[in-house]
C-alpha positions as CSV (number, residue, x, y, z in Angstrom):
1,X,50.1,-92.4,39.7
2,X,47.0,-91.2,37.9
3,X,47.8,-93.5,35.3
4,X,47.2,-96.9,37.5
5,X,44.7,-95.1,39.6
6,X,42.6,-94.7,36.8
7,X,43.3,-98.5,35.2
8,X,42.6,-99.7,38.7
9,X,39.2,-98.6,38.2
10,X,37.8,-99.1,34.9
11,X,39.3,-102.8,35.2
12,X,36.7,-102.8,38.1
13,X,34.0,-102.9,34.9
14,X,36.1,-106.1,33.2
15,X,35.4,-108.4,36.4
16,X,31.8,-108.5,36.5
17,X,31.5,-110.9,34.2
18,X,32.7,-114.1,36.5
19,X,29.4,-112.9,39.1
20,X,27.4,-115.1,36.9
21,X,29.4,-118.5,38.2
22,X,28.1,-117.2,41.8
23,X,25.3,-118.5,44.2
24,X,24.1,-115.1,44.7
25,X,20.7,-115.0,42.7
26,X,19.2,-111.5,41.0
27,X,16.5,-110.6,39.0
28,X,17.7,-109.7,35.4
29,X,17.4,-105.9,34.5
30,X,18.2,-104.6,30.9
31,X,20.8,-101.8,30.8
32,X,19.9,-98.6,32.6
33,X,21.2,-95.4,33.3
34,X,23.2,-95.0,36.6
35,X,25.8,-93.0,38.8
36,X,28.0,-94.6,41.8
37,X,30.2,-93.1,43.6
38,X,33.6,-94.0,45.3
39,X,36.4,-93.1,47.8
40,X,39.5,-93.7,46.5
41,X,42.4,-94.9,48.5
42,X,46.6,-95.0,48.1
43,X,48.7,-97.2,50.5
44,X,45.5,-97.3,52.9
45,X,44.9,-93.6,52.9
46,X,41.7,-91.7,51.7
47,X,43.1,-89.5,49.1
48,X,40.3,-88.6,46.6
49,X,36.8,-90.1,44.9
50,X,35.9,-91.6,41.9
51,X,32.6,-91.5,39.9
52,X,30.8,-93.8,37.1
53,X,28.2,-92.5,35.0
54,X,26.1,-94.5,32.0
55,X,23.9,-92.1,30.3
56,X,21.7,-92.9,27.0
57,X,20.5,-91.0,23.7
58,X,17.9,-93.4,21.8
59,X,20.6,-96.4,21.2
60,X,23.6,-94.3,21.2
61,X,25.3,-95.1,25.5
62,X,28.0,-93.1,27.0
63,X,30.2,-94.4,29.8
64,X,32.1,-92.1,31.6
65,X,34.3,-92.4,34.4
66,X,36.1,-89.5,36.6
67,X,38.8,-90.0,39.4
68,X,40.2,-87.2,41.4
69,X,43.3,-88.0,44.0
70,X,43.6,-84.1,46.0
71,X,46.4,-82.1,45.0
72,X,48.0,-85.0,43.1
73,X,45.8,-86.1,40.2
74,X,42.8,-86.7,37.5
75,X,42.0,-89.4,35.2
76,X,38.7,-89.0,33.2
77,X,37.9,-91.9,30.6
78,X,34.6,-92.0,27.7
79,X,33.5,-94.8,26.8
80,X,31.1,-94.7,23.6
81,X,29.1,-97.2,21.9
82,X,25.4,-98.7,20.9
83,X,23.6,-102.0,21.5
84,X,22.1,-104.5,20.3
85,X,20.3,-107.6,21.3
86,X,22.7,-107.1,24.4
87,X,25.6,-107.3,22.3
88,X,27.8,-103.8,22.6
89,X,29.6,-102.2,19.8
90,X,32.2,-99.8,20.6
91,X,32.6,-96.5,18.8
92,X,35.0,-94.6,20.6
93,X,37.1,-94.2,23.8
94,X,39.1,-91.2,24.6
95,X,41.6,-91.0,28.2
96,X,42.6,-87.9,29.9
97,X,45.1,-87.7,33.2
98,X,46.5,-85.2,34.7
99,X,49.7,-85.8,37.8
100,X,50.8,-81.8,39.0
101,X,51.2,-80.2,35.6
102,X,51.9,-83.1,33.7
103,X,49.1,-84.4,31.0
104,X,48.6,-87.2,29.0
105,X,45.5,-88.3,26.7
106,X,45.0,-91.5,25.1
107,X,41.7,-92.8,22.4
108,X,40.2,-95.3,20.5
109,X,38.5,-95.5,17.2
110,X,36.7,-98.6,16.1
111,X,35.9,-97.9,12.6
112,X,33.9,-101.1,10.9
113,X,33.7,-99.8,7.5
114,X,37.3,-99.3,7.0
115,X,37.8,-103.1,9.2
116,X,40.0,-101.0,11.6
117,X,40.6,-100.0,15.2
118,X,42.7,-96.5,15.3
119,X,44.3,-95.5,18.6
120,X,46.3,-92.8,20.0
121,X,47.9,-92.0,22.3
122,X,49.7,-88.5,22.9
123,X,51.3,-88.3,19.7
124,X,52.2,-92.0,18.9
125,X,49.2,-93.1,16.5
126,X,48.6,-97.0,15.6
127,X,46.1,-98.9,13.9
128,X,44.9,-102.8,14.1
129,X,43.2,-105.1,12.0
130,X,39.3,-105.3,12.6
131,X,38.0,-107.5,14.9
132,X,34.2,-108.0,15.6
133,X,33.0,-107.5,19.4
134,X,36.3,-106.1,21.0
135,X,35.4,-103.9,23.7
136,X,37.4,-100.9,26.3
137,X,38.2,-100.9,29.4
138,X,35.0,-99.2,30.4
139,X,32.6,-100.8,28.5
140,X,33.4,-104.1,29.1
141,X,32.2,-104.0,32.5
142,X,28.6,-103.5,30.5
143,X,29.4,-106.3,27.9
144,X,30.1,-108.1,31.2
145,X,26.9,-107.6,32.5
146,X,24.9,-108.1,29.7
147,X,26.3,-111.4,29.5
148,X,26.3,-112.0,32.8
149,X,22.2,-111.9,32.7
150,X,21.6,-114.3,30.3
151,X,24.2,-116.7,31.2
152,X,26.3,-117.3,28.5
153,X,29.6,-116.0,29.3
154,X,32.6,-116.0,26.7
155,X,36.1,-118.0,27.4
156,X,37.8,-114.5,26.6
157,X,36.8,-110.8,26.7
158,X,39.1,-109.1,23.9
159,X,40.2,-105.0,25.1
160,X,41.4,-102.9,22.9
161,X,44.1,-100.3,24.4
162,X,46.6,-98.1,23.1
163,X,49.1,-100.6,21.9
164,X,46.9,-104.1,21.6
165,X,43.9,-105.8,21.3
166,X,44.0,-108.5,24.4
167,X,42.2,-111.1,26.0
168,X,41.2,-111.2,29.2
169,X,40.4,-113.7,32.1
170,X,38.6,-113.7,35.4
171,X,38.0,-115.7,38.1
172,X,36.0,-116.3,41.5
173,X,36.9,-116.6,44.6
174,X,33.4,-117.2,46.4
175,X,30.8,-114.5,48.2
176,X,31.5,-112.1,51.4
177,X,29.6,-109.3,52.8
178,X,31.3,-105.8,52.2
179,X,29.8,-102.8,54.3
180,X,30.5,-99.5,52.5
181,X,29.0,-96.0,53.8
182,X,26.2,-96.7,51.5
183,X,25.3,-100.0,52.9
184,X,26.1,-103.8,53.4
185,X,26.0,-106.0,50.5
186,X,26.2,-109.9,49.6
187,X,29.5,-109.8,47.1
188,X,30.8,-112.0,44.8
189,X,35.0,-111.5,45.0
190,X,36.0,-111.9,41.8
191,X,40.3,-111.6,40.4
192,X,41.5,-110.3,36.9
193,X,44.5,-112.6,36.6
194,X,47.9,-110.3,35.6
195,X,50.9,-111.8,33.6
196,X,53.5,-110.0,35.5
197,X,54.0,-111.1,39.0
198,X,53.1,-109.1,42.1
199,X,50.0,-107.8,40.2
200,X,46.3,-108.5,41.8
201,X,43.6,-106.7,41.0
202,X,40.4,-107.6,43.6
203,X,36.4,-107.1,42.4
204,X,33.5,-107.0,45.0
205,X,30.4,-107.3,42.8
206,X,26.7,-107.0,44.5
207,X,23.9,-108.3,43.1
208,X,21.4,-106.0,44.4
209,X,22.8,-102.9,42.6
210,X,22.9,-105.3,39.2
211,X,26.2,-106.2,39.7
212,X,28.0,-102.9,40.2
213,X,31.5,-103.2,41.7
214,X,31.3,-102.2,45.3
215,X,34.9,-102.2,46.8
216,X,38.1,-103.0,44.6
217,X,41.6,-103.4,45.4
218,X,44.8,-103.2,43.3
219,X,48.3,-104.5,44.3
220,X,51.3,-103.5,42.5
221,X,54.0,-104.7,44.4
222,X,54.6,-102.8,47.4
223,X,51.9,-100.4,46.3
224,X,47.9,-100.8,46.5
225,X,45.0,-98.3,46.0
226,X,41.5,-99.3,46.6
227,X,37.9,-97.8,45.3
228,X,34.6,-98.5,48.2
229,X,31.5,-97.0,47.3
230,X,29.7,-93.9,48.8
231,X,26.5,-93.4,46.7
232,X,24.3,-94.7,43.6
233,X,21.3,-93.4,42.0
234,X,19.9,-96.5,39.0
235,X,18.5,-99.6,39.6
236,X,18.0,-102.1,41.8
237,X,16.8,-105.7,42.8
């Protein structure tokens, strides 16, 4: 479970890119450093929290992302990169869970001057050829944003995970209000379109807090988790 817990929420990052299509308005922020926090939720039942935290060191950005499901399981992800003229490059990307007693750890290398990307993940190592501007799961929500501000959105977003580099496609599905214990926001609902059926992954994006993801739900079949936030400390509109 830790496993789709934690891809449920660093794909809440990939879906802020379709905001920009949205009649919600916002004034345009550069990066910044921020924490939010999250209740986490299995089958409708508050089982844990989740945080996100973006720090920066001159033009080197860390990304980090923690979830927690009591007595059950952990998933921390790092997300490493730099950028320029709003245009992330990815350096590295490194996975963690933990279900009961049972761990697993995954990375990413993105090495330019050797035109390769290097993953592993517990012992099975691969490598693909280079390819200019392919992001993680974490740091796409950035790339996302970034775009996002100035308006010029890409057809695809191309992920790099463990055993592929992948495009990826969102779309909109119009604006609702979404009251958290934080607050009430003005969303755009955004959904990441899966290939296998029975799959829907659901974005609530707000404006205000630059386009943070403030509720998200996950459907796998007959099972569904779901992130709302509880807290943030960065900027706002």
């Amino acid at each position: 479970m830790a496993k789709q817990i934690l891809k449920t929420l660093s794909l809440t990052s990939a879906l802020t890119v379709t905001a920009v299509l949205g009649t919600i308005s916002s004034q345009s922020f550069a990066m910044s450093p921020f924490q939010a926090g999250y209740q986490f939720s299995y089958n409708g039942k508050n089982i844990g929290s989740a945080t996100r935290t973006l720090a920066k060191s001159g033009n080197n950005w860390s990304y980090a992302f923690v979830a927690k499901a009591v007595g059950l399981a952990s998933a921390t992800e790092t997300s490493k990169f730099t950028l320029n003229n709003g245009q992330i490059s990815s350096t590295s990307f490194s996975r963690t869970s933990k279900v009961l007693v049972h761990n697993n750890t995954m990375s990413i290398n993105f090495n330019p001057s050797t035109k390769l990307i290097n993953t592993k993940k517990d012992d099975k190592t691969r490598s693909f050829a280079w390819k200019a501007g392919v992001l993680d799961e974490l740091n796409a929500e950035l790339q996302l944003r970034e775009d996002l501000k100035k308006g010029t959105l890409k057809s695809n977003y191309y992920l790099a995970d463990a055993k592929e580099i992948e495009a990826r496609k969102f779309v909109k599905q119009g604006n609702e209000k979404v009251t958290t214990s934080y607050g009430t926001f003005d969303t755009m609902k955004v959904v990441l379109k899966h290939d296998k059926p029975g799959r829907e992954t659901i974005f609530w994006l707000a404006p205000k807090l630059d386009y943070l993801p403030v509720k998200v739900t996950h459907v796998d079949k007959k099972t569904s988790y779901g992130l709302l936030l509880t807290s943030y400390k960065g900027q706002t509109s």
